[in-house]
Biopython code that builds the backbone (N, CA, C, O; Angstrom):
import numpy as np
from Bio.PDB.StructureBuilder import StructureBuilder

atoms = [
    (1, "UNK", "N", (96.514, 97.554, 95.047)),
    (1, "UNK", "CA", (96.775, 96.397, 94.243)),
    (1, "UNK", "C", (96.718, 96.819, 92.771)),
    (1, "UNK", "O", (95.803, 97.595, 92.496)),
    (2, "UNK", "N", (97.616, 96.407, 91.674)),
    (2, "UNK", "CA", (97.601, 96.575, 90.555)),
    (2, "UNK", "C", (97.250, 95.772, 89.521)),
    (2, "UNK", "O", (97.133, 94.586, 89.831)),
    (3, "UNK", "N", (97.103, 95.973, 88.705)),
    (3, "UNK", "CA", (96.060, 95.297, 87.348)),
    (3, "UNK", "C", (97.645, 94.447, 87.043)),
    (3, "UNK", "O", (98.787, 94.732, 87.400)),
    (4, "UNK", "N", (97.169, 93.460, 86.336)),
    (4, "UNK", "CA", (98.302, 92.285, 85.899)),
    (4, "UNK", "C", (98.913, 92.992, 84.265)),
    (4, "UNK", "O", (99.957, 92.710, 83.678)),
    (5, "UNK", "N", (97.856, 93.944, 83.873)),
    (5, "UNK", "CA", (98.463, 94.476, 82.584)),
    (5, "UNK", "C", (99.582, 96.074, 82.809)),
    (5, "UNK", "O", (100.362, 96.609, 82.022)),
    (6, "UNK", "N", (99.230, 96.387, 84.063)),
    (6, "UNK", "CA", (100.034, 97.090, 84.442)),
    (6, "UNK", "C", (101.687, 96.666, 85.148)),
    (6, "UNK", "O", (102.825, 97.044, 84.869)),
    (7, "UNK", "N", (101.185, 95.800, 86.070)),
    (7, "UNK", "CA", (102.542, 94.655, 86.216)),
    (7, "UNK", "C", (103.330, 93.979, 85.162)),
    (7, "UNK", "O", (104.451, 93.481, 85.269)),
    (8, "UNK", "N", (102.449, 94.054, 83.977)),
    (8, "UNK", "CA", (103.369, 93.395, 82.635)),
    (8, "UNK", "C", (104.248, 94.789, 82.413)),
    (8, "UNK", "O", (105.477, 94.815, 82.472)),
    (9, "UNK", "N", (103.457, 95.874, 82.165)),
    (9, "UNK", "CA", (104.320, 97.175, 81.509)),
    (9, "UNK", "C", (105.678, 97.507, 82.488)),
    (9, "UNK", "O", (106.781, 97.948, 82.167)),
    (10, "UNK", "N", (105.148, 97.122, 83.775)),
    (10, "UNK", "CA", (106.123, 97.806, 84.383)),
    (10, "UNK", "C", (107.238, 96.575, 84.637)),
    (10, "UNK", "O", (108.239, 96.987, 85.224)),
    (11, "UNK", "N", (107.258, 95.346, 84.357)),
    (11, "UNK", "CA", (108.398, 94.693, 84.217)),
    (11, "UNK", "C", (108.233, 93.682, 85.868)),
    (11, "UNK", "O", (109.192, 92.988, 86.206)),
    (12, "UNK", "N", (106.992, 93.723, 86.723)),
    (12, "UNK", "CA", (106.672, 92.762, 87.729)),
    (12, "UNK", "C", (106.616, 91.623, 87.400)),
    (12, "UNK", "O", (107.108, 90.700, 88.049)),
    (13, "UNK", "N", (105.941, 91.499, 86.225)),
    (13, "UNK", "CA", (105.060, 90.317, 85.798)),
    (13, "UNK", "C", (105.942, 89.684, 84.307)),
    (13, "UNK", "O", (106.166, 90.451, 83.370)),
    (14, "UNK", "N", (106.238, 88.687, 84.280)),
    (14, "UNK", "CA", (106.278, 87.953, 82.712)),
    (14, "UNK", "C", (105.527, 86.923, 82.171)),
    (14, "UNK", "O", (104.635, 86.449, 82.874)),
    (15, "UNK", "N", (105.631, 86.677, 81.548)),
    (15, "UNK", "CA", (104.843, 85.718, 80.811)),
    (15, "UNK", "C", (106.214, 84.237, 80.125)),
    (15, "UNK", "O", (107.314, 84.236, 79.572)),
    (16, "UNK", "N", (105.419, 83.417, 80.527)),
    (16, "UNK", "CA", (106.575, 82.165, 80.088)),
    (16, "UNK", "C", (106.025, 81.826, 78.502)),
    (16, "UNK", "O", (105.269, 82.486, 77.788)),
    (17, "UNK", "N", (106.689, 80.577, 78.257)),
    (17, "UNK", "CA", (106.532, 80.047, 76.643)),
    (17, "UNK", "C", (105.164, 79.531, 76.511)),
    (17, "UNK", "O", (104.541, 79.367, 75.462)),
    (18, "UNK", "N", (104.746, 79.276, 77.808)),
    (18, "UNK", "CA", (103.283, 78.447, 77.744)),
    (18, "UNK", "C", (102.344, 79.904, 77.891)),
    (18, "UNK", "O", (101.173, 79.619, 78.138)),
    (19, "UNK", "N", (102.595, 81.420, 77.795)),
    (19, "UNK", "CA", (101.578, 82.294, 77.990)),
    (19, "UNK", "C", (100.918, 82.412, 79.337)),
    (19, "UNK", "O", (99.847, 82.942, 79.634)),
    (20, "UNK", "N", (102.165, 81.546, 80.379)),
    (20, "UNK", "CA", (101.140, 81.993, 81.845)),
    (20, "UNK", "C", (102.259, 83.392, 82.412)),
    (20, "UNK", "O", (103.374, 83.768, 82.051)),
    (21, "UNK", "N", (101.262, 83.865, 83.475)),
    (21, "UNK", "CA", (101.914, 84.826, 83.999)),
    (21, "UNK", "C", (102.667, 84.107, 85.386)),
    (21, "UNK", "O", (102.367, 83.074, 85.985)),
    (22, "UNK", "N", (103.820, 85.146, 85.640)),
    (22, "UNK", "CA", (105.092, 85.023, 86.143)),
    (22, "UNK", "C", (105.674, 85.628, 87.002)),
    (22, "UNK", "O", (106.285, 86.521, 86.415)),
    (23, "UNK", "N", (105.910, 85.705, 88.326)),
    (23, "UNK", "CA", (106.263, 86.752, 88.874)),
    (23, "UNK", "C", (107.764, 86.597, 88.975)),
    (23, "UNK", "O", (108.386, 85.683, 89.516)),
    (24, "UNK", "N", (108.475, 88.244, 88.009)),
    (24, "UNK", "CA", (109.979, 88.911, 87.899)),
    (24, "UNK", "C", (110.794, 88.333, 88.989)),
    (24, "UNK", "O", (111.799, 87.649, 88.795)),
    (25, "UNK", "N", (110.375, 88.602, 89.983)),
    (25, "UNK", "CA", (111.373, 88.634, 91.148)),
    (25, "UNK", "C", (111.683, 86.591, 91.368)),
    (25, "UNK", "O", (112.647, 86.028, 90.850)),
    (26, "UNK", "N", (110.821, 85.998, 92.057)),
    (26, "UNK", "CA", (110.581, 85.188, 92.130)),
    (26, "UNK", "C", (110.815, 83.884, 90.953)),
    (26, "UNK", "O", (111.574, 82.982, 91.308)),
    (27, "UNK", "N", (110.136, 83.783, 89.495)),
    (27, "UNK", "CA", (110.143, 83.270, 88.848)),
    (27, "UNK", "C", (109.381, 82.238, 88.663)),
    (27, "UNK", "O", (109.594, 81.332, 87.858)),
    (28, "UNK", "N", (108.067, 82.382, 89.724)),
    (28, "UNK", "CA", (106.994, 81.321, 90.096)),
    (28, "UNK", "C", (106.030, 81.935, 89.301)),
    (28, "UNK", "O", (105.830, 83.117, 89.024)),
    (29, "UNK", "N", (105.332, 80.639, 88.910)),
    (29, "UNK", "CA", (103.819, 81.075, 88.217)),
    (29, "UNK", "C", (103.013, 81.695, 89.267)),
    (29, "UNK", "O", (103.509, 81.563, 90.386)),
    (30, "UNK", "N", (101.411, 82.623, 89.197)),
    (30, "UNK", "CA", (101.084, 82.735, 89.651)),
    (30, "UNK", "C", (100.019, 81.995, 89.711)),
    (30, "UNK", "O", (99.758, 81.279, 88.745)),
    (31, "UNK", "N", (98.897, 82.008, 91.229)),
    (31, "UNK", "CA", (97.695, 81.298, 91.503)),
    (31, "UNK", "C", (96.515, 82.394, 91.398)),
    (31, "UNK", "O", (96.661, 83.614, 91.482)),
    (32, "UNK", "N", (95.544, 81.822, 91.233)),
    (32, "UNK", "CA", (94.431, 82.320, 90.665)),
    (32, "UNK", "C", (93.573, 82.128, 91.957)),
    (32, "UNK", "O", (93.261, 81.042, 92.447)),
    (33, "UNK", "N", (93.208, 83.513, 92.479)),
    (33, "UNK", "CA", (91.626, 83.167, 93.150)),
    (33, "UNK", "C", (90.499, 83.989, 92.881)),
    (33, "UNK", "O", (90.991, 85.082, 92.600)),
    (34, "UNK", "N", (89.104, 84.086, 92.799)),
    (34, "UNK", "CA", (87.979, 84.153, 92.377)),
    (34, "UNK", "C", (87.369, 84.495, 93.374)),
    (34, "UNK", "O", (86.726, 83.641, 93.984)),
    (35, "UNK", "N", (87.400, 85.940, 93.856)),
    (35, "UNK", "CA", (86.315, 86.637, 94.892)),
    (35, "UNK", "C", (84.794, 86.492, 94.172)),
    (35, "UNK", "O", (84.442, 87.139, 93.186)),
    (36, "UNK", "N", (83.913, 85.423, 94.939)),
    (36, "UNK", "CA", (82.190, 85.216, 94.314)),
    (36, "UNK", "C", (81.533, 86.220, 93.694)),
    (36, "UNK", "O", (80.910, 85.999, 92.656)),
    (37, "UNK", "N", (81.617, 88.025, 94.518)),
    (37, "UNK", "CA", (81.156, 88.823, 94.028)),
    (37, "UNK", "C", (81.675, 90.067, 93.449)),
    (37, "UNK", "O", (81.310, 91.224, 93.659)),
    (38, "UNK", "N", (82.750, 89.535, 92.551)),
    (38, "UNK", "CA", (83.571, 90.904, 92.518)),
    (38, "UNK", "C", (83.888, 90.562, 90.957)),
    (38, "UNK", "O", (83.622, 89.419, 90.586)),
    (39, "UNK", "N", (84.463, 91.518, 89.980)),
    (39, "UNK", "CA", (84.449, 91.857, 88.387)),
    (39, "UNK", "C", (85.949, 91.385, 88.044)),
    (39, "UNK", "O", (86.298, 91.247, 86.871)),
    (40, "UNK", "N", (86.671, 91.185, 88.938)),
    (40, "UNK", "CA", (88.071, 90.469, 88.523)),
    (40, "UNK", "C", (88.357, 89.421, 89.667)),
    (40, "UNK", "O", (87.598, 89.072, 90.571)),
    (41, "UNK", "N", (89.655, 89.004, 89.398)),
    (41, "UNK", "CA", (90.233, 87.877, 89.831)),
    (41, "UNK", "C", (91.925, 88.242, 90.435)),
    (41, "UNK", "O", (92.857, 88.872, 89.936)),
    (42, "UNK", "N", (91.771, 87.577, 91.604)),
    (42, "UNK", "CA", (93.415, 88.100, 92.239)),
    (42, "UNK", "C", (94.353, 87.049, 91.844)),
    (42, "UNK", "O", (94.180, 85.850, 92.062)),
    (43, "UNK", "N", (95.416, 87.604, 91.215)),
    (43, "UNK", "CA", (96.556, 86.084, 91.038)),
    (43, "UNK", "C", (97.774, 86.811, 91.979)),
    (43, "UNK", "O", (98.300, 87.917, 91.857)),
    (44, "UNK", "N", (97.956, 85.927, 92.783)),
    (44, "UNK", "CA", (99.235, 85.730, 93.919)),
    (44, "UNK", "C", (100.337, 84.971, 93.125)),
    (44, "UNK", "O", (100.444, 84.202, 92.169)),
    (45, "UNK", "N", (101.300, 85.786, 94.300)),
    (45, "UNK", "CA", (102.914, 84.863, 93.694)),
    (45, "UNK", "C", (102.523, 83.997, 95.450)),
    (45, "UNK", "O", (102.300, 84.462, 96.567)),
    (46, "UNK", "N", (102.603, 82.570, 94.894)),
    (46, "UNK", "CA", (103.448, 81.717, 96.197)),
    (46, "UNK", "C", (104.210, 82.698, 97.129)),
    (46, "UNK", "O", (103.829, 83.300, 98.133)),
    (47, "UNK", "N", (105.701, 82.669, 96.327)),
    (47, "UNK", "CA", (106.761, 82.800, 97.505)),
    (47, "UNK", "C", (106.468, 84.250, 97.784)),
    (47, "UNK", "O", (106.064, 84.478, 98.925)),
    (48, "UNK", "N", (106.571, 85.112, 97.099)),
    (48, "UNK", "CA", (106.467, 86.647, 97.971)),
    (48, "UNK", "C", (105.430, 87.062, 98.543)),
    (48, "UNK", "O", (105.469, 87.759, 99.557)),
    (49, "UNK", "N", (104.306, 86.667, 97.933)),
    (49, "UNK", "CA", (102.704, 87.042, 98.676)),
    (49, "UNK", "C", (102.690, 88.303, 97.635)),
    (49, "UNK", "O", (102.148, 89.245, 98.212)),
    (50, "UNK", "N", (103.009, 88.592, 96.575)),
    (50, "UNK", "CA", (102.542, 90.203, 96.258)),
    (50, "UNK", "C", (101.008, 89.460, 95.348)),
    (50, "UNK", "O", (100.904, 88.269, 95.054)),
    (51, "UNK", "N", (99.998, 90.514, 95.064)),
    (51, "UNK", "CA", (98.992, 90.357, 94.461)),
    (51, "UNK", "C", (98.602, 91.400, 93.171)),
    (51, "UNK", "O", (99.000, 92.543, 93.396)),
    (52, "UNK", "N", (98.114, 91.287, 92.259)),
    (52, "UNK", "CA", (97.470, 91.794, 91.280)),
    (52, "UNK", "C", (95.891, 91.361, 91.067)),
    (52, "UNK", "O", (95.275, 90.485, 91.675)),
    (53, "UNK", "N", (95.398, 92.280, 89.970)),
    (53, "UNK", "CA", (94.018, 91.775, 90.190)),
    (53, "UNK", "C", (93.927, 92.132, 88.436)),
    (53, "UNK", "O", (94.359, 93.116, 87.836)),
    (54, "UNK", "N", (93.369, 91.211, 88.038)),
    (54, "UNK", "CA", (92.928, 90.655, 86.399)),
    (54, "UNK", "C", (91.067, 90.678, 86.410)),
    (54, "UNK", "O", (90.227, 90.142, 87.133)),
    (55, "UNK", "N", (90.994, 91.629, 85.164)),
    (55, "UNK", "CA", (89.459, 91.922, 85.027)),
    (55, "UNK", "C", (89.263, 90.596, 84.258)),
    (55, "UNK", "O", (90.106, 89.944, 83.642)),
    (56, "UNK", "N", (87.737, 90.317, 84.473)),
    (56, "UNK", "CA", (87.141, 88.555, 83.916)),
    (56, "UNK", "C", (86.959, 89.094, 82.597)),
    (56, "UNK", "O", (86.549, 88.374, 81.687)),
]
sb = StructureBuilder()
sb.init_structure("model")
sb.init_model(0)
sb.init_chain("A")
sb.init_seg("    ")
for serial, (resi, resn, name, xyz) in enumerate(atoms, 1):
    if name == "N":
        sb.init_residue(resn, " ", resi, " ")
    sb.init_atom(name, np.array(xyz, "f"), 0.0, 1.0, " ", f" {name:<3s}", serial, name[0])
structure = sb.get_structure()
């Protein structure tokens, strides 16, 4: 799984006018979930299922 700042460089990820992240392919915002014991956060695309993981 890759970092969301690495998905920006490599052209996975965009960012819309409102500053949320975006998944390229798709064009869906992503969702946010919050593993209780862990140092980042996974954001999913809806439609494709791919994942990244964002440090808190």
């Amino acid at each position: 799984m890759k970092s969301t700042r690495k998905g920006l460089r490599e052209g996975e990820l965009e960012k819309d006018n409102y500053e949320r992240l975006v998944c390229s392919d798709c064009g869906q915002s992503l969702a946010k979930k919050n593993p209780p014991e862990e140092v980042y956060s996974v954001r999913t695309c809806p439609d494709c299922g791919r994942e990244w993981k964002e440090l808190r």
